[in-house]
VMD Tcl script that builds the backbone (N, CA, C; Angstrom):
set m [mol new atoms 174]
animate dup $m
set s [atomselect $m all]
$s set {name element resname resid chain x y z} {
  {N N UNK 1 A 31.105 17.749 -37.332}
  {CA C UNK 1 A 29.729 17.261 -37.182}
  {C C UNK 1 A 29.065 17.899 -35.957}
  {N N UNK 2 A 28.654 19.313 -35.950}
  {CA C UNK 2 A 28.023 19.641 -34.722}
  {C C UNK 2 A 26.476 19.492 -34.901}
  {N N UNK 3 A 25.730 18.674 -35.870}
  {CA C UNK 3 A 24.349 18.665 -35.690}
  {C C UNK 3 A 24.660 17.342 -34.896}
  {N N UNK 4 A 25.683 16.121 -35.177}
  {CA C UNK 4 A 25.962 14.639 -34.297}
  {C C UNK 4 A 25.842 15.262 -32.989}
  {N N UNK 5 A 26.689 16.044 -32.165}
  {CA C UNK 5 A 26.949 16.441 -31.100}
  {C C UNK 5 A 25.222 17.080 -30.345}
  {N N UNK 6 A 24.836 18.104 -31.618}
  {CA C UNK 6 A 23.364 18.308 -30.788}
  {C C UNK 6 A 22.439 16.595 -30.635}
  {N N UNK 7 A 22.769 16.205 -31.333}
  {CA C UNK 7 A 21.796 14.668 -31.064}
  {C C UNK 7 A 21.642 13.898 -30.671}
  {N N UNK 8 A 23.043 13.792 -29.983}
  {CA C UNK 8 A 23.452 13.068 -28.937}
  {C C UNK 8 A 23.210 13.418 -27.699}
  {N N UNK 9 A 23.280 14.624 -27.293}
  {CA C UNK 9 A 22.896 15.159 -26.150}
  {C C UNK 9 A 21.672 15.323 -25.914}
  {N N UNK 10 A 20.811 15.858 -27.392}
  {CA C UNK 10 A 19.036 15.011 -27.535}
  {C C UNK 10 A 18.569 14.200 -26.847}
  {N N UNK 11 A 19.364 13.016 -27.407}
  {CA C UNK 11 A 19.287 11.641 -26.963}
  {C C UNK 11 A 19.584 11.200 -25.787}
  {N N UNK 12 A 20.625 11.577 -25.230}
  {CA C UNK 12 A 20.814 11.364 -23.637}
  {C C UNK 12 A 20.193 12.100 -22.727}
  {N N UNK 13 A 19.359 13.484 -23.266}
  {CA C UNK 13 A 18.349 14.353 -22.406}
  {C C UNK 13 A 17.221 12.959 -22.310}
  {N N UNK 14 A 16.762 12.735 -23.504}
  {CA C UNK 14 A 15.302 11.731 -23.610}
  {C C UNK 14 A 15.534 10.165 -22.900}
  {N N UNK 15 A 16.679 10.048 -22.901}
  {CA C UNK 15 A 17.186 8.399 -22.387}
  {C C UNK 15 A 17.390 8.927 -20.874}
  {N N UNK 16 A 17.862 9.846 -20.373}
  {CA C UNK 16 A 18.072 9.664 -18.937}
  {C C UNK 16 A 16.985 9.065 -18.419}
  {N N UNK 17 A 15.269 9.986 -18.492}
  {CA C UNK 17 A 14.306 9.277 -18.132}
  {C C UNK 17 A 14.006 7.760 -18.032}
  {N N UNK 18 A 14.142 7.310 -19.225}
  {CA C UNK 18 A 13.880 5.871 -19.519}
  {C C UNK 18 A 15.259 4.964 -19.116}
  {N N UNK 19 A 16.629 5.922 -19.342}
  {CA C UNK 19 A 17.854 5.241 -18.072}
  {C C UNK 19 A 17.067 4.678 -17.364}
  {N N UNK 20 A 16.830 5.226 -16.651}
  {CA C UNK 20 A 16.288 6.008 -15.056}
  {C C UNK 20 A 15.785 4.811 -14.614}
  {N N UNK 21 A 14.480 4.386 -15.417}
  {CA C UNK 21 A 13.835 3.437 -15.215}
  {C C UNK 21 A 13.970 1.931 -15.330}
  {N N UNK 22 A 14.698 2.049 -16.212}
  {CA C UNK 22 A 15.596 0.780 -16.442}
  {C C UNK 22 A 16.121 0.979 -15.364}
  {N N UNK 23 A 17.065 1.278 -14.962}
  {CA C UNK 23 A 17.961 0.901 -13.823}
  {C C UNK 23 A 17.257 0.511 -12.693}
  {N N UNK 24 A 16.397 1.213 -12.311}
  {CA C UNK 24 A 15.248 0.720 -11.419}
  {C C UNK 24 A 14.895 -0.446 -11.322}
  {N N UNK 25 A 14.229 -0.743 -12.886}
  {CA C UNK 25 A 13.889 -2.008 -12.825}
  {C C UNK 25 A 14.957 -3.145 -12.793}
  {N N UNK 26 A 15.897 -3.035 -13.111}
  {CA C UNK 26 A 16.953 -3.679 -13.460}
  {C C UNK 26 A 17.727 -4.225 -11.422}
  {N N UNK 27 A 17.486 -3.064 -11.008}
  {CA C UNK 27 A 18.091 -3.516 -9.561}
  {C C UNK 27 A 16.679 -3.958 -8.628}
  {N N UNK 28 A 15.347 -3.633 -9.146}
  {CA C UNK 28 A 14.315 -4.685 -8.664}
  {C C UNK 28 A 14.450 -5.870 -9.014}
  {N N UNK 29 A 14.734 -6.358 -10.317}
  {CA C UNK 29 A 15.016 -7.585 -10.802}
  {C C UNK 29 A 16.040 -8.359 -10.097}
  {N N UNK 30 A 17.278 -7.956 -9.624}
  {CA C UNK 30 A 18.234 -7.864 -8.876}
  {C C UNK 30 A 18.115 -8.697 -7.447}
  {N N UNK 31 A 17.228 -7.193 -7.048}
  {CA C UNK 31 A 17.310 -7.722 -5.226}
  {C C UNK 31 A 15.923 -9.100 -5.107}
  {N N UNK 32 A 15.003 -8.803 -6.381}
  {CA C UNK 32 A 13.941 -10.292 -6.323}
  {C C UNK 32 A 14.830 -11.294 -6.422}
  {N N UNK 33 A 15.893 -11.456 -7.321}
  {CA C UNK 33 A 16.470 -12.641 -7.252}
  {C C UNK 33 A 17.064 -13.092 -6.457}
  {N N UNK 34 A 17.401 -11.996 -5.510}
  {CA C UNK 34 A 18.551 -12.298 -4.598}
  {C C UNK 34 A 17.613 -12.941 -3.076}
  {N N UNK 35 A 16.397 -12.290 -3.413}
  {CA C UNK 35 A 15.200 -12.287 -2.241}
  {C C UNK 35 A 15.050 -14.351 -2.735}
  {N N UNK 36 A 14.832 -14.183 -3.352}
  {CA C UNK 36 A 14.415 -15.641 -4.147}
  {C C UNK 36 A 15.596 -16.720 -4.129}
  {N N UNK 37 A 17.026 -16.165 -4.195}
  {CA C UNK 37 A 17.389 -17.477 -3.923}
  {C C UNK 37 A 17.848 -17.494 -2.523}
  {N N UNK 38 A 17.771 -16.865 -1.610}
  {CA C UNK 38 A 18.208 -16.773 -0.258}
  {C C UNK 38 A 16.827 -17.444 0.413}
  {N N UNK 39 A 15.391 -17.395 -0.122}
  {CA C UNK 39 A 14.596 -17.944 0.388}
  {C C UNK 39 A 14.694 -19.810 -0.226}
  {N N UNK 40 A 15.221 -19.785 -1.800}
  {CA C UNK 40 A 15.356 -21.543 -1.659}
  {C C UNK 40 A 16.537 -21.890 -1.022}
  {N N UNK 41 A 17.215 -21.358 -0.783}
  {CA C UNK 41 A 18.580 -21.612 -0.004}
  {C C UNK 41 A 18.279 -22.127 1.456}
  {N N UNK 42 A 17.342 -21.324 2.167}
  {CA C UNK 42 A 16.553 -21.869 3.502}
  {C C UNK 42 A 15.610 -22.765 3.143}
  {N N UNK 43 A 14.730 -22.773 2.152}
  {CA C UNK 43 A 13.801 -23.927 2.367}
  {C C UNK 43 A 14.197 -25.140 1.936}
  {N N UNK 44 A 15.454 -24.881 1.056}
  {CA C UNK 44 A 16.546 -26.431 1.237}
  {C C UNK 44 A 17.610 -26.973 2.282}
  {N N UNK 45 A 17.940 -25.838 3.162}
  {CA C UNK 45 A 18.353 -26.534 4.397}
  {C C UNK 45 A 17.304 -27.126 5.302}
  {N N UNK 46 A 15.842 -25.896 5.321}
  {CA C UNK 46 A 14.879 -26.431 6.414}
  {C C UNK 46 A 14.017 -28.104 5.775}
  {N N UNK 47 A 14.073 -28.542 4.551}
  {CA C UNK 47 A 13.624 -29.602 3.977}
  {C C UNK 47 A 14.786 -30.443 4.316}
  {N N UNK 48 A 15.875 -30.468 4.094}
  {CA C UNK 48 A 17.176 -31.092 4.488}
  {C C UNK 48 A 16.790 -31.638 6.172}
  {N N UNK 49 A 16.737 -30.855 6.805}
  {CA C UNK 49 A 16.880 -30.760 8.318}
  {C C UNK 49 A 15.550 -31.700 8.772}
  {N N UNK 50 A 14.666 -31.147 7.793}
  {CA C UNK 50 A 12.847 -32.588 7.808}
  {C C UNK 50 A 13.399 -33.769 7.564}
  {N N UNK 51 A 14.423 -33.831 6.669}
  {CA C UNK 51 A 14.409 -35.136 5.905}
  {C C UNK 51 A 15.356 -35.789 7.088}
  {N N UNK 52 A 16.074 -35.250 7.541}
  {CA C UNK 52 A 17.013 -36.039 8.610}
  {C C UNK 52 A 16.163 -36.492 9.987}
  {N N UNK 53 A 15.483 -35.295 10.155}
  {CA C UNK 53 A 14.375 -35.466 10.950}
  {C C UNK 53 A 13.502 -37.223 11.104}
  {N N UNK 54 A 13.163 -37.230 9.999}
  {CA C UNK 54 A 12.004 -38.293 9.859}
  {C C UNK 54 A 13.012 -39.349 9.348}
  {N N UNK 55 A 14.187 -39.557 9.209}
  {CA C UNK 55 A 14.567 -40.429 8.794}
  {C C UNK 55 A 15.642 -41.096 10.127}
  {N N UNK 56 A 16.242 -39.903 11.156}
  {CA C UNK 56 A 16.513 -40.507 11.987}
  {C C UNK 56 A 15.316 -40.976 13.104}
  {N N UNK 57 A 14.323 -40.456 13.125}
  {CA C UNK 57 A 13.159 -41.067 13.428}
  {C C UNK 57 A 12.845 -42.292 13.171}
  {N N UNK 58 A 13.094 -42.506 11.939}
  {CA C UNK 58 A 12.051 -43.725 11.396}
  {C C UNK 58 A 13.742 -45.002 11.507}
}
mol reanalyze $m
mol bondsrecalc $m
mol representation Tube
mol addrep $m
């Protein structure tokens, strides 16, 4: 099957691009999440730390 072999390599010429981009997006998706839960991770200790706050207060 050497027309399989040319078509494949077709195909992985035309997919690297769009690889490419995927992966991109794929490790933006990534580090947002990671950005995102490291920020609720602090605003549930710093709400934690309010709540002890006002409650050893009160």
């Amino acid at each position: 099957d050497g027309s399989n072999s040319a078509d494949v390599s077709g195909f992985i010429g035309g997919l690297s691009v769009g690889a490419l981009i995927w992966i991109i997006v794929a490790f933006v998706v990534v580090v947002a999440a990671i950005v995102i839960i490291i920020i609720v991770v602090a605003n549930q200790q710093q709400v934690e730390q309010s709540i002890h706050r006002i409650v050893d207060s009160g």
